[in-house]
Biopython code that builds the backbone (N, CA, C, O; Angstrom):
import numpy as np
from Bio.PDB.StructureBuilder import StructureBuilder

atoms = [
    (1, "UNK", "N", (111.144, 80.975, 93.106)),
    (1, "UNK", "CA", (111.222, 81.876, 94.242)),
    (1, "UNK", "C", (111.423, 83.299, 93.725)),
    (1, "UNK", "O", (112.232, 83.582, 92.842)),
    (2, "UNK", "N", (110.625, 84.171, 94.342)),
    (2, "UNK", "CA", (111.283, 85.435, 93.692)),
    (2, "UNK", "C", (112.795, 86.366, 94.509)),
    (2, "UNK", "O", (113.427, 86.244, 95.558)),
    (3, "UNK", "N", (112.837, 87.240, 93.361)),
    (3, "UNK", "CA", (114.235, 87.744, 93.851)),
    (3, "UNK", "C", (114.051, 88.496, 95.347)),
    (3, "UNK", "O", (113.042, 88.985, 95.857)),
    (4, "UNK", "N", (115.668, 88.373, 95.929)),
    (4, "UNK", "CA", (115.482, 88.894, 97.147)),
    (4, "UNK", "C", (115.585, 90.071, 96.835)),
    (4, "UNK", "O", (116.184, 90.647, 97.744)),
    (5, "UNK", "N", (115.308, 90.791, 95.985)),
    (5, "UNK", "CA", (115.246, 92.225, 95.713)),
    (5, "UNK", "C", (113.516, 92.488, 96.346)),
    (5, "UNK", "O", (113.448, 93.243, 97.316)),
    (6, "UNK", "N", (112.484, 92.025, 95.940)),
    (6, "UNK", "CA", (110.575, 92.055, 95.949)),
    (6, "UNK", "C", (110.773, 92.114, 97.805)),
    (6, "UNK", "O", (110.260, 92.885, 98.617)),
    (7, "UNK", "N", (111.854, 90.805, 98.032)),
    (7, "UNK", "CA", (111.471, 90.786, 99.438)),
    (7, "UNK", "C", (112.268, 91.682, 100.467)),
    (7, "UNK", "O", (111.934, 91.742, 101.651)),
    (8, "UNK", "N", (113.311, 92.356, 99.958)),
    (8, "UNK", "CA", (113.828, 93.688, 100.883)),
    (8, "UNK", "C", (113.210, 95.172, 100.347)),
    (8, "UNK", "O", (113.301, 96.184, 101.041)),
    (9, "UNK", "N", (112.675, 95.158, 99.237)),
    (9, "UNK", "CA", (111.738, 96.343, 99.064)),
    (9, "UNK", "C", (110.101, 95.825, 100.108)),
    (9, "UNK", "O", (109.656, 96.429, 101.084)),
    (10, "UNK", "N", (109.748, 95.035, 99.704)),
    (10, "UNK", "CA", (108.464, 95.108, 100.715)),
    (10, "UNK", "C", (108.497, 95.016, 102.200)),
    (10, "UNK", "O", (107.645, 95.282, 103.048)),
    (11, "UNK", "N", (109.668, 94.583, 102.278)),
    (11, "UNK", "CA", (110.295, 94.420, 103.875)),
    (11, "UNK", "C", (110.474, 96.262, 104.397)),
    (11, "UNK", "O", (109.961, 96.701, 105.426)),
    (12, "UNK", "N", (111.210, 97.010, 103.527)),
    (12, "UNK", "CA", (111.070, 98.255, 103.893)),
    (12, "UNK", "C", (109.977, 99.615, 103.676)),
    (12, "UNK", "O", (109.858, 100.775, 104.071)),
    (13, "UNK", "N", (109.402, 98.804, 102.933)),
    (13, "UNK", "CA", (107.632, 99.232, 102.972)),
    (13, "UNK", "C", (106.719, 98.991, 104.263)),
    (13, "UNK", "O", (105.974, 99.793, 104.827)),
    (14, "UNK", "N", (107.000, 97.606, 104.579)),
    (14, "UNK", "CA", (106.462, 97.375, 105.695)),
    (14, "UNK", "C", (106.623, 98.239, 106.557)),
    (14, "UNK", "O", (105.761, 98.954, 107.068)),
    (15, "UNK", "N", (108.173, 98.199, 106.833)),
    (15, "UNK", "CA", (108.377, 99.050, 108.314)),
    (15, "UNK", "C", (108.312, 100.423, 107.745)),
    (15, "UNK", "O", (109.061, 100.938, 108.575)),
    (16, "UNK", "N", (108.021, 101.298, 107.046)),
    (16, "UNK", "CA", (107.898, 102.543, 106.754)),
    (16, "UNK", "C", (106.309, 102.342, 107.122)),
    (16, "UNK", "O", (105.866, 103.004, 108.061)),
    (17, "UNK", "N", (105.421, 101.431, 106.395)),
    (17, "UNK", "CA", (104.686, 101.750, 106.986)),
    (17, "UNK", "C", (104.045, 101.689, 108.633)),
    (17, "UNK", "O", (103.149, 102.366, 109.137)),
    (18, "UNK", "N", (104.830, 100.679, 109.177)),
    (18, "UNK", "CA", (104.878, 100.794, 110.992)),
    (18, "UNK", "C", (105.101, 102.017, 111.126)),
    (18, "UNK", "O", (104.165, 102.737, 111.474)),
    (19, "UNK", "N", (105.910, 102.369, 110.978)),
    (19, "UNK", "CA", (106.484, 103.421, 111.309)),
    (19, "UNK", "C", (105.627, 104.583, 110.857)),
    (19, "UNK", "O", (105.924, 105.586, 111.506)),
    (20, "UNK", "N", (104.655, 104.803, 109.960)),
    (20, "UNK", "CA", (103.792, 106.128, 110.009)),
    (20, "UNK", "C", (102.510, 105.495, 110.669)),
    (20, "UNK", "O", (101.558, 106.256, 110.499)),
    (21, "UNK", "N", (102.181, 104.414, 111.332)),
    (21, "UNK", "CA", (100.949, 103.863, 111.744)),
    (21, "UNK", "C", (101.466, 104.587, 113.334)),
    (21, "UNK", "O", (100.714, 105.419, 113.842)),
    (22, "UNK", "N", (102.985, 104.145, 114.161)),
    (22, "UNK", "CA", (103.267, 104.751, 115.259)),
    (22, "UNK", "C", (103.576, 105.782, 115.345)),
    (22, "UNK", "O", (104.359, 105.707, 116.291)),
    (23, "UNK", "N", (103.559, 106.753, 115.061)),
    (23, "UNK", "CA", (103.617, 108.249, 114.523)),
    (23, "UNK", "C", (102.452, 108.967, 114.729)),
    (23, "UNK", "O", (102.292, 110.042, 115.307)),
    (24, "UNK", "N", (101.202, 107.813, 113.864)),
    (24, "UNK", "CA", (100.019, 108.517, 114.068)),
    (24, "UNK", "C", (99.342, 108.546, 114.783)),
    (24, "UNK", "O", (98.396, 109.323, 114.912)),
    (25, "UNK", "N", (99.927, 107.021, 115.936)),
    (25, "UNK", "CA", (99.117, 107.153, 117.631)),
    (25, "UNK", "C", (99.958, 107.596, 118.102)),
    (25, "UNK", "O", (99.689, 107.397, 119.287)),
    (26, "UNK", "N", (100.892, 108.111, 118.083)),
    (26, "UNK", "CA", (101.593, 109.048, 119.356)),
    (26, "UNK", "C", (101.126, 110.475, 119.084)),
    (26, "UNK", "O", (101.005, 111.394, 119.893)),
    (27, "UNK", "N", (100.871, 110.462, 117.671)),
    (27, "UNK", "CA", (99.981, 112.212, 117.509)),
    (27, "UNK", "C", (98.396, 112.112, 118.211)),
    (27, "UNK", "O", (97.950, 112.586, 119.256)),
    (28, "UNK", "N", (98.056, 111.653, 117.624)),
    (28, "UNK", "CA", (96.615, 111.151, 118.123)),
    (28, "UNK", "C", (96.332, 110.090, 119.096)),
    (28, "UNK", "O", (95.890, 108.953, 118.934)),
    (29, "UNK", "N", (96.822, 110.964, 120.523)),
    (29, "UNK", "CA", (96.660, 109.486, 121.780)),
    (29, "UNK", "C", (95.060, 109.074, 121.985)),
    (29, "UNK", "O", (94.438, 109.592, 122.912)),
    (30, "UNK", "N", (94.465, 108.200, 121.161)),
    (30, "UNK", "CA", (93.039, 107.854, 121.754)),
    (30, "UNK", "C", (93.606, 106.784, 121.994)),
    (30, "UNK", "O", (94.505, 106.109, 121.494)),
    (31, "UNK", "N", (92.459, 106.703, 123.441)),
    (31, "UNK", "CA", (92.908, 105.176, 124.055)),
    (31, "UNK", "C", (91.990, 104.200, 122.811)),
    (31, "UNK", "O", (92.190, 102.986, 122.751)),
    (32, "UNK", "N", (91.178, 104.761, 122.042)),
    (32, "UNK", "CA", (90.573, 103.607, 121.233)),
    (32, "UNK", "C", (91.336, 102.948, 120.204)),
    (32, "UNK", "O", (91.124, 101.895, 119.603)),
    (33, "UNK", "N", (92.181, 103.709, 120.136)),
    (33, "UNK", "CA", (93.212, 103.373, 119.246)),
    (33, "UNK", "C", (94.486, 102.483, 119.625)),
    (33, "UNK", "O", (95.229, 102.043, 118.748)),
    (34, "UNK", "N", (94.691, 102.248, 120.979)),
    (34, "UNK", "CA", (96.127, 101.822, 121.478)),
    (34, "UNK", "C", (96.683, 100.501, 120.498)),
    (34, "UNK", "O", (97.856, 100.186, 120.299)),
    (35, "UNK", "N", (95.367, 99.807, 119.930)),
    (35, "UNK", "CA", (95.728, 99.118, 118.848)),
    (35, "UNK", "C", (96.434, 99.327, 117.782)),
    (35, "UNK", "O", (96.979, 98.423, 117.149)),
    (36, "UNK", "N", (96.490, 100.654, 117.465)),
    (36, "UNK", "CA", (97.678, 101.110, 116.377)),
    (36, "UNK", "C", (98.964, 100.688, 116.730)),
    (36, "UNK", "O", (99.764, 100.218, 115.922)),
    (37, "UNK", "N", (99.226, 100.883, 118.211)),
    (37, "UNK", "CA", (100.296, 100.315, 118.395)),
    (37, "UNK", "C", (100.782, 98.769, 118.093)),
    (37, "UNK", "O", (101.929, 98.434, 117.799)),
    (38, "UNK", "N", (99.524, 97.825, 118.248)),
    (38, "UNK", "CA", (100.303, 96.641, 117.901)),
    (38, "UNK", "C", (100.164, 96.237, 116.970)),
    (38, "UNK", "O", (100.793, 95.258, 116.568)),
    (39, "UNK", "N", (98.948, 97.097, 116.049)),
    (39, "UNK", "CA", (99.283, 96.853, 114.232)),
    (39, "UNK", "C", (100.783, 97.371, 113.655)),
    (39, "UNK", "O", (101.461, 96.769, 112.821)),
    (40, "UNK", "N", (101.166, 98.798, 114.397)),
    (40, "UNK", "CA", (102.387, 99.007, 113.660)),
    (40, "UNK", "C", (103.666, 98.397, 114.446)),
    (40, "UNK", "O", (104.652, 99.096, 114.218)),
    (41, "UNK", "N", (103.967, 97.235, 115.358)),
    (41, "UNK", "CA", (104.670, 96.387, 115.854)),
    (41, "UNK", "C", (104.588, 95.648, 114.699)),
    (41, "UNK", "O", (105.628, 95.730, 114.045)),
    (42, "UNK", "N", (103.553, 94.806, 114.095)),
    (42, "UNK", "CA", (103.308, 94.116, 113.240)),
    (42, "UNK", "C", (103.783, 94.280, 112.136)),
    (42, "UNK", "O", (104.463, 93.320, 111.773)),
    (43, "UNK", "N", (103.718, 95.084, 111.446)),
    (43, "UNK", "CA", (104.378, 95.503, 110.376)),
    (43, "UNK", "C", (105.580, 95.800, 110.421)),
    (43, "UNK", "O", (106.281, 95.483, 109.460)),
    (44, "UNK", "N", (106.150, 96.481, 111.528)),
    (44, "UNK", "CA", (107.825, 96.797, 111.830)),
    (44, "UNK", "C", (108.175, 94.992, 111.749)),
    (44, "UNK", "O", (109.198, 94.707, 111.126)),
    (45, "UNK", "N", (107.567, 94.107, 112.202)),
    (45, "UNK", "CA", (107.884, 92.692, 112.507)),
    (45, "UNK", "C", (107.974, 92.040, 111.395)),
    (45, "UNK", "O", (108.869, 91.229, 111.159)),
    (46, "UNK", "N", (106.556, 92.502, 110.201)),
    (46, "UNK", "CA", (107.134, 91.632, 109.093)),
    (46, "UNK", "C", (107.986, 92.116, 108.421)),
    (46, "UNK", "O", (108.575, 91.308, 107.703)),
    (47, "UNK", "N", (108.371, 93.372, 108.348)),
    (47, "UNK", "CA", (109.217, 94.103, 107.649)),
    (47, "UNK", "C", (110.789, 92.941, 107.805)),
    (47, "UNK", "O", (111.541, 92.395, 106.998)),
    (48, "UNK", "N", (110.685, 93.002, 109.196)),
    (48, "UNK", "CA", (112.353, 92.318, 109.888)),
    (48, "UNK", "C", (111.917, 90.733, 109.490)),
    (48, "UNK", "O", (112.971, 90.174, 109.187)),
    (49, "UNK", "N", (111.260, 90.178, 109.419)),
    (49, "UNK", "CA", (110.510, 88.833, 108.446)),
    (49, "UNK", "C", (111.274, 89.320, 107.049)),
    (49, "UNK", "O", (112.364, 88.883, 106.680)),
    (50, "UNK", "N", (110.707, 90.028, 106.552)),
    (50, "UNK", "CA", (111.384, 90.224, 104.971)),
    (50, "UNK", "C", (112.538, 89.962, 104.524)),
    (50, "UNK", "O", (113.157, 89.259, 103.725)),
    (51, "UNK", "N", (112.686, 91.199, 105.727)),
    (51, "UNK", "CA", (114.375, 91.568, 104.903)),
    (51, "UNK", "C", (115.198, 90.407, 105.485)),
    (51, "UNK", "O", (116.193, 90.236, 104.781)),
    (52, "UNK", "N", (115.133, 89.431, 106.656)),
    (52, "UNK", "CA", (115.763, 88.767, 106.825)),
    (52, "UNK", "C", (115.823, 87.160, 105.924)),
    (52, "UNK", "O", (116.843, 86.472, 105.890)),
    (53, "UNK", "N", (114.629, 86.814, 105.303)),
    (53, "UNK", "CA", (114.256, 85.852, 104.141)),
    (53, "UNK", "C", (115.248, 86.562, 102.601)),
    (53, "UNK", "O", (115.692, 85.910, 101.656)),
    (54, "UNK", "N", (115.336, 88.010, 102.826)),
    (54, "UNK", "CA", (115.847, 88.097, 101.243)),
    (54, "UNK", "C", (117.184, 88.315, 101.869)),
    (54, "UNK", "O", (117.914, 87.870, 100.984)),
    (55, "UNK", "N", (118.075, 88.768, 102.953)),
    (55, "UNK", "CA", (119.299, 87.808, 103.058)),
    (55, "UNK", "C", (119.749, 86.740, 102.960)),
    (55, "UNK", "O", (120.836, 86.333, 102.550)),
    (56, "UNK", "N", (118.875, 86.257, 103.354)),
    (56, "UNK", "CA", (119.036, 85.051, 103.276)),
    (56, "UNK", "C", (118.990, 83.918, 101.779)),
    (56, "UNK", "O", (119.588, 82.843, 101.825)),
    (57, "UNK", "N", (118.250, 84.326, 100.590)),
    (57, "UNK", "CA", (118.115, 84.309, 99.776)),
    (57, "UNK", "C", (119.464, 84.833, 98.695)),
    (57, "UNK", "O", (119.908, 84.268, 97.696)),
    (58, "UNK", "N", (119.729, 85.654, 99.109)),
    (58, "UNK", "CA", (121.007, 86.904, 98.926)),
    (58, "UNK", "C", (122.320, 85.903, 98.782)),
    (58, "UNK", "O", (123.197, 85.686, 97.945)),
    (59, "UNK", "N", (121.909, 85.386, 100.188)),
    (59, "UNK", "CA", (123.119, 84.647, 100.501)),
    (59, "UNK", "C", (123.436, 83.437, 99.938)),
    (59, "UNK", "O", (124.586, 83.234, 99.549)),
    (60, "UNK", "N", (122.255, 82.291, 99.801)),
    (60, "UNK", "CA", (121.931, 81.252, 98.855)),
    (60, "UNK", "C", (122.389, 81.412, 97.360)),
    (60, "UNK", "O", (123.055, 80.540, 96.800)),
    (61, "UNK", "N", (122.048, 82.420, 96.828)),
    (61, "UNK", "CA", (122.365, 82.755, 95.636)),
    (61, "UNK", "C", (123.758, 83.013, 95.299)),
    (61, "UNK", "O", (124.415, 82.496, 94.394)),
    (62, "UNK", "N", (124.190, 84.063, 96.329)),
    (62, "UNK", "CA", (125.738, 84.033, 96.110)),
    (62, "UNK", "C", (126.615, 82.513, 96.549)),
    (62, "UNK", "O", (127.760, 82.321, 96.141)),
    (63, "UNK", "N", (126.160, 81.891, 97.093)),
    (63, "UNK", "CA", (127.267, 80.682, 97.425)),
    (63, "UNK", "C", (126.700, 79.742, 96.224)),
    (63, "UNK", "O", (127.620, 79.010, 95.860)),
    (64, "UNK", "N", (125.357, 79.470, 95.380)),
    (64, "UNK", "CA", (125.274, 79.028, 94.244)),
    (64, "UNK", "C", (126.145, 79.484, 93.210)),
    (64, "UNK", "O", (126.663, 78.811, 92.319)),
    (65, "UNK", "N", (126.242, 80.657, 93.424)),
    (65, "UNK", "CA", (127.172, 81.443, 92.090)),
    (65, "UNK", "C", (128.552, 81.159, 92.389)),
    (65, "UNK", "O", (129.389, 81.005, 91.498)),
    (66, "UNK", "N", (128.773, 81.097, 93.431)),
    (66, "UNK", "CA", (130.391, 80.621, 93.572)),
    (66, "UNK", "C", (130.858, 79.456, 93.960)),
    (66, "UNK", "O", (131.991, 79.348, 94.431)),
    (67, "UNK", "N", (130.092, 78.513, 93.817)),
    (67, "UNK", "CA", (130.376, 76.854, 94.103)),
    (67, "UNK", "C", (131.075, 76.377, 92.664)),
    (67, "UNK", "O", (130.713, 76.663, 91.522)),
    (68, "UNK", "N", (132.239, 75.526, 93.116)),
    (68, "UNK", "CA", (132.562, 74.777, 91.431)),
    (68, "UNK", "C", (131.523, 74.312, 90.787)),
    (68, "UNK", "O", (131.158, 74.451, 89.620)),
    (69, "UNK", "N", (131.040, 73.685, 91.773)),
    (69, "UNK", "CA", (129.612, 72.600, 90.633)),
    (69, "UNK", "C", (129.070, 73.091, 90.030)),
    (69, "UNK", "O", (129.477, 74.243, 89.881)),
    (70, "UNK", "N", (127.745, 72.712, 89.183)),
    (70, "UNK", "CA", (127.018, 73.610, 88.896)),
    (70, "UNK", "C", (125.834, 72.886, 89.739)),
    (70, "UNK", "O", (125.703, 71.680, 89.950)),
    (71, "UNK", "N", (124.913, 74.084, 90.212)),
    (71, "UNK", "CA", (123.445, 73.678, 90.961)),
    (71, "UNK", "C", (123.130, 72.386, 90.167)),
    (71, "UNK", "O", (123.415, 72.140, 88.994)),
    (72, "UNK", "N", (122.418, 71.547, 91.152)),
    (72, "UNK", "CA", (121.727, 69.879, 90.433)),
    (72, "UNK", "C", (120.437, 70.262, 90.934)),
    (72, "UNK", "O", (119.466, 69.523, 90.769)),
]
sb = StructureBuilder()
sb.init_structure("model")
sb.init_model(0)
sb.init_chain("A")
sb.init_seg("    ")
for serial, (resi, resn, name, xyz) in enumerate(atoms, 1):
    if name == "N":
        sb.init_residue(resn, " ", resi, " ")
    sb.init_atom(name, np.array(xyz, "f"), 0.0, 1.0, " ", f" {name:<3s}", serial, name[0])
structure = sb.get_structure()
C-alpha cells in the first residue's frame, strides 16, 4: 500500500485543482460550460476520497506501531 503521505498530497492537489476549475466558471459564465461545475465538484470529491483513505491509513499504521504484538 502506499504511504498515506502520496494519498493526502494528491488529495490536496485534487481539490486545488477543483478549486481553480470553479474559479474559472464563475469568471467565465458560459452556459456551455456549466459542466465545469460538476467536473470541479468531482475533484473537490476525490480530493475528500483521498485525504480521508490516508487517515485512515494514518491511523492503521499508528495503532500497528503501538500494539504489543507484533503485526502477523
Amino acid at each position: 500500500m502506499l504511504p498515506e503521505r502520496v494519498f493526502a498530497i494528491g488529495g490536496w492537489l485534487s481539490i486545488g485543482a477543483g478549486a481553480l476549475v470553479a474559479a474559472a466558471a464563475v469568471l467565465d459564465p458560459n452556459p456551455f460550460y456549466w459542466s465545469m461545475i460538476e467536473t470541479a465538484g468531482l475533484f473537490v470529491g476525490f480530493g475528500a476520497l483521498f485525504l480521508y483513505v490516508a487517515s485512515g491509513a494514518r491511523r492503521d499504521r499508528r495503532r500497528l506501531l503501538e500494539s504489543p504484538q507484533p503485526p502477523v
